[in-house]
PATI-323995 format. One record per atom (N, C-alpha, C, O): residue in one letter; chain; x, y, z. Coordinates in steps of 0.001 Angstrom, whole numbers, m for minus. Layout:
BEGIN
(node A,A,(X,Y,Z))
...
//
This chain:
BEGIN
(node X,A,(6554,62725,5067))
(node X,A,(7331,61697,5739))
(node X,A,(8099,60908,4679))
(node X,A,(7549,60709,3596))
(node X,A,(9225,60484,4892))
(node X,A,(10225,59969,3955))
(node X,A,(10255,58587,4684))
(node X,A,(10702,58331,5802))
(node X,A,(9633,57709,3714))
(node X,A,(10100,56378,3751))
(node X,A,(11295,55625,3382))
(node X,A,(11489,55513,2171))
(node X,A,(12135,55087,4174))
(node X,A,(13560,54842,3014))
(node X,A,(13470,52949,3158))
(node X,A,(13537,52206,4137))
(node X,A,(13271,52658,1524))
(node X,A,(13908,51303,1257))
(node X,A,(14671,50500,2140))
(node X,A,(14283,49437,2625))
(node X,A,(15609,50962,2306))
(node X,A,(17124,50396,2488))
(node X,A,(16984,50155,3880))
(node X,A,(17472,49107,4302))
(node X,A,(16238,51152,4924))
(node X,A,(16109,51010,6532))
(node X,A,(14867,49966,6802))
(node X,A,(14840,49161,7733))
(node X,A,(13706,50157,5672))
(node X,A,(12895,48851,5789))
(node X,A,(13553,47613,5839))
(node X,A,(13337,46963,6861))
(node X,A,(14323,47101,4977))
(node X,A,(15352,45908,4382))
(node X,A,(15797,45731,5555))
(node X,A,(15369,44740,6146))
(node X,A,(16744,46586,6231))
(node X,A,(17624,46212,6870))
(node X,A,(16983,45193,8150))
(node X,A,(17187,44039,8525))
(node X,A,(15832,46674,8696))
(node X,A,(15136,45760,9673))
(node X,A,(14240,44799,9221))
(node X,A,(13174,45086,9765))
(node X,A,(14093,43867,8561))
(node X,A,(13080,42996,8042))
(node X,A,(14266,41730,7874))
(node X,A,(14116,40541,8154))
(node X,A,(15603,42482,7267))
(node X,A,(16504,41251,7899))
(node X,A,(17109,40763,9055))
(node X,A,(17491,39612,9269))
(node X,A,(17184,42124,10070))
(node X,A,(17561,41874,11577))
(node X,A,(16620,41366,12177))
(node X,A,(16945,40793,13216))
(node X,A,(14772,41347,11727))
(node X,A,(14146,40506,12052))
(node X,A,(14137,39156,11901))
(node X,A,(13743,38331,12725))
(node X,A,(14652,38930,10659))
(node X,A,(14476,37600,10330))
(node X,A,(15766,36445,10771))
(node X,A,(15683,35218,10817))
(node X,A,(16903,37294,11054))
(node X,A,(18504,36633,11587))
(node X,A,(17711,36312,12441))
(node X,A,(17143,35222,12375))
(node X,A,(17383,37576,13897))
(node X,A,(16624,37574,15245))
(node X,A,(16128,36047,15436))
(node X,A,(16437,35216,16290))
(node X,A,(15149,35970,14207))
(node X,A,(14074,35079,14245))
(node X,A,(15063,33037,14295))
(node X,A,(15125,32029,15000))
(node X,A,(15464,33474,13305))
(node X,A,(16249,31890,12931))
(node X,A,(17729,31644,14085))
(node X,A,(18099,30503,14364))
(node X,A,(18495,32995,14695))
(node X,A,(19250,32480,15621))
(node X,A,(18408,31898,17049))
(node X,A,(18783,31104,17911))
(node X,A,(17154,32632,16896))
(node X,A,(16524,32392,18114))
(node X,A,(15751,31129,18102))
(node X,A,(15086,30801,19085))
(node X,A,(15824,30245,16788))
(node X,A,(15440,29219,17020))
(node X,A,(16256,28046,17446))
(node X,A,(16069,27042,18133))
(node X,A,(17689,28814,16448))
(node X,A,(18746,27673,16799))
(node X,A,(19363,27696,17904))
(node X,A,(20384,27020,18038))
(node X,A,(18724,28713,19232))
(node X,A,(19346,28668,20519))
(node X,A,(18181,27712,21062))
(node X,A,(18457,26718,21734))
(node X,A,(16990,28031,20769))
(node X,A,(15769,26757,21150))
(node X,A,(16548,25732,21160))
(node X,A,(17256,25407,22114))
(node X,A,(16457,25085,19965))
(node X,A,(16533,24121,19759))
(node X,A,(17697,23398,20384))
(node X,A,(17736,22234,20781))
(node X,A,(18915,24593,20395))
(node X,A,(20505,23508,21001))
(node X,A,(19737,23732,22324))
(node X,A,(19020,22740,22460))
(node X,A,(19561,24558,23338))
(node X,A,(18863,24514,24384))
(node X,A,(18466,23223,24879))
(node X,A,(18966,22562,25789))
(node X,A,(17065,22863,23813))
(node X,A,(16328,21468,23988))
(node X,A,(17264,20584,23662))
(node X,A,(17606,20005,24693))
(node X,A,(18071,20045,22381))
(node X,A,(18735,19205,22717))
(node X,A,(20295,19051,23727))
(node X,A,(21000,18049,23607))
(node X,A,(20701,20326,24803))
(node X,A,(21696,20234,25707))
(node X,A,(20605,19556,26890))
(node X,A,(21020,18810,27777))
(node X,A,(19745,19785,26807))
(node X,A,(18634,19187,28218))
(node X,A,(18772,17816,28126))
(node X,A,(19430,17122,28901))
(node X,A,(18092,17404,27089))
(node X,A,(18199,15946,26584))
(node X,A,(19547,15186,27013))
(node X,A,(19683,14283,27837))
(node X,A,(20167,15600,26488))
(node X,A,(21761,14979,26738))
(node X,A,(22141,15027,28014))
(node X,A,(22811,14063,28384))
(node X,A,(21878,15993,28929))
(node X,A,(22425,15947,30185))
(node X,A,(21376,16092,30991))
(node X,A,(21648,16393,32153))
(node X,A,(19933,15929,30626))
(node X,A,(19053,15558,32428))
(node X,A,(19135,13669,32289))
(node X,A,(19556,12941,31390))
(node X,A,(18652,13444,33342))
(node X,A,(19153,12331,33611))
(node X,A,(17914,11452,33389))
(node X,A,(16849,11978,33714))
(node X,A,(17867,10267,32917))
(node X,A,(17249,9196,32135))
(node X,A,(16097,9115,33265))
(node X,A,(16260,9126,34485))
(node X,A,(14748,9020,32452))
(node X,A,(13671,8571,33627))
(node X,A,(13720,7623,34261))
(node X,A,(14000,6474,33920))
(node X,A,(13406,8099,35393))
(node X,A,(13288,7049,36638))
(node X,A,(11957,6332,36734))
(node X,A,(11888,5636,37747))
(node X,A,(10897,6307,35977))
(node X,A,(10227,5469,35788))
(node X,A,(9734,4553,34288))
(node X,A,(8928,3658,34032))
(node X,A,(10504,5182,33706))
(node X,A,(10764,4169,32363))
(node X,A,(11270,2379,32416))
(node X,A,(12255,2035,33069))
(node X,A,(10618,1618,31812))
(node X,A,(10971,27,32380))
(node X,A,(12484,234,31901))
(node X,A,(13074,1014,31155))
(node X,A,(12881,m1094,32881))
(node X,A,(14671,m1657,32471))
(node X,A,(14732,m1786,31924))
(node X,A,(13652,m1934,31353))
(node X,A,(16129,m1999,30949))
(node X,A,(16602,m3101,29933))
(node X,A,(17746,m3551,30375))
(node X,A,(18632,m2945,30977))
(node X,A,(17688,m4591,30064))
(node X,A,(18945,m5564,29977))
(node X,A,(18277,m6581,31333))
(node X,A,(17088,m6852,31503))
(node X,A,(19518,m7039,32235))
(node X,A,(19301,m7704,32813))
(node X,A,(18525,m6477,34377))
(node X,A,(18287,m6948,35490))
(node X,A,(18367,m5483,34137))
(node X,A,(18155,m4777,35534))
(node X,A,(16560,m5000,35564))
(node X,A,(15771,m5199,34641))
(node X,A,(16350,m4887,37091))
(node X,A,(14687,m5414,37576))
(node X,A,(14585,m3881,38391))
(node X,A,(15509,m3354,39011))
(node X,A,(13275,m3361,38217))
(node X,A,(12583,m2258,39137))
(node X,A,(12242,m2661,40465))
(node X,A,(11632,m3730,40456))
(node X,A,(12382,m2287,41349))
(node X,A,(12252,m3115,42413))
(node X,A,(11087,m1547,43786))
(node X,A,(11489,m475,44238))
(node X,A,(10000,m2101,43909))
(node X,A,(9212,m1146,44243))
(node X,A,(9421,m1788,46098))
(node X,A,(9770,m2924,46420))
(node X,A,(9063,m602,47055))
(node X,A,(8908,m1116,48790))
(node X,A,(7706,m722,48472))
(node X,A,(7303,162,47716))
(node X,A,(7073,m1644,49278))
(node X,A,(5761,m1665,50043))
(node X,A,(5644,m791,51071))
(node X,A,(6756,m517,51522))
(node X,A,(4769,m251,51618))
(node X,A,(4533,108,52485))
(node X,A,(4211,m768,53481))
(node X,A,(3335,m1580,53180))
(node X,A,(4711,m844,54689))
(node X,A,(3979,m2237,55691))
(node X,A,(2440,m1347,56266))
(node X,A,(1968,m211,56314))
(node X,A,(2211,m2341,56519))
(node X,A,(137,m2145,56909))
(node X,A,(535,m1549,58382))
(node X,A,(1241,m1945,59310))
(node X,A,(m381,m246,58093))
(node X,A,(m686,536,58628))
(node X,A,(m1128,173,60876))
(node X,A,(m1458,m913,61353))
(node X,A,(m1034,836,61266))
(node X,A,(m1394,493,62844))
(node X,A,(m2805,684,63325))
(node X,A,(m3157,864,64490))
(node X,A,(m3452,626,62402))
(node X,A,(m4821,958,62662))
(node X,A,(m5564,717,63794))
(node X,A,(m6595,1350,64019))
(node X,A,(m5110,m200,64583))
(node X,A,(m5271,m606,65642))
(node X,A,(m4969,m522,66634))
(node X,A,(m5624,m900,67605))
(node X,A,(m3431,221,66659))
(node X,A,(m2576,m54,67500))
(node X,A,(m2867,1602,68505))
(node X,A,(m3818,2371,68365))
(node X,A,(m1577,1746,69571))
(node X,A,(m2224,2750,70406))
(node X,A,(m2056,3826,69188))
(node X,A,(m1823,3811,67980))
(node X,A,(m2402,5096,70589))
(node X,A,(m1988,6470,69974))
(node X,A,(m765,6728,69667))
(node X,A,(m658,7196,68534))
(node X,A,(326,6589,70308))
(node X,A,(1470,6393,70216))
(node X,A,(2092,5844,68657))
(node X,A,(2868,6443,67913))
(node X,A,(1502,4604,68488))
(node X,A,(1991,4047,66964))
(node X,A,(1719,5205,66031))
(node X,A,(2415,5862,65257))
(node X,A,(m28,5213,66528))
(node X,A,(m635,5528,64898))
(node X,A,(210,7254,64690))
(node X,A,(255,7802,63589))
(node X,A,(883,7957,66122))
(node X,A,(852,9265,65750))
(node X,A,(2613,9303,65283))
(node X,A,(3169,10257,64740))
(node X,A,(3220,8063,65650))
(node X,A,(4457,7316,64950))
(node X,A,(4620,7218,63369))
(node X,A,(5564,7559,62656))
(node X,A,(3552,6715,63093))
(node X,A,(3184,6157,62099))
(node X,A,(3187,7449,60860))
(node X,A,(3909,7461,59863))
(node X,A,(1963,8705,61328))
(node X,A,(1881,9565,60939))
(node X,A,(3114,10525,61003))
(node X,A,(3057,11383,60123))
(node X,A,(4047,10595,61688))
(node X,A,(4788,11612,61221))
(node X,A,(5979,10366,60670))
(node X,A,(6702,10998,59900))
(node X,A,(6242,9614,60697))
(node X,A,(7606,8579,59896))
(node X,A,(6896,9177,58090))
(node X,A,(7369,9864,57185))
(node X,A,(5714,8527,58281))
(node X,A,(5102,8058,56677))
(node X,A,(3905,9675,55733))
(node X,A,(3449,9738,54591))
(node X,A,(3833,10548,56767))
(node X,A,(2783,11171,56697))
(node X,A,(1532,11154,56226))
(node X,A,(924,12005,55578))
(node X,A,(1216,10127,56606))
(node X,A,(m595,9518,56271))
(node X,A,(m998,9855,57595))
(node X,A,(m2158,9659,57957))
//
């Protein structure tokens, strides 16, 4: 069997391009995400903006069948 130098080399460098373009597609990848998904929605404000949470109003626990089965499909509890 004939081993040749030159075909080892070659592929040991098409491995290694392989290796380093495929990081620098990672990486622009991760930072194109960054840049264009959109800022968390639960991270606090800054500046003058306030988070502003709804309550849920209290439940009908009491009330007929009608509410509570109201209740259950509006809120699904």
């Amino acid at each position: 069997m004939v081993v040749s130098f030159k075909s080892w080399v070659s592929r040991l460098l098409f491995i290694l391009l392989f290796a380093v373009l495929l990081m620098i597609a990672a990486g622009g990848y991760r930072w194109l995400l960054d840049v264009v998904s959109p800022v968390h929605p639960y991270q606090k404000p800054r500046g003058d903006a306030m988070k502003v949470f709804e309550h849920d109003p209290t439940s009908p626990e009491k009330g007929n069948s009608a509410d509570r089965l109201r209740w259950f499909y509006w809120y699904g509890e």
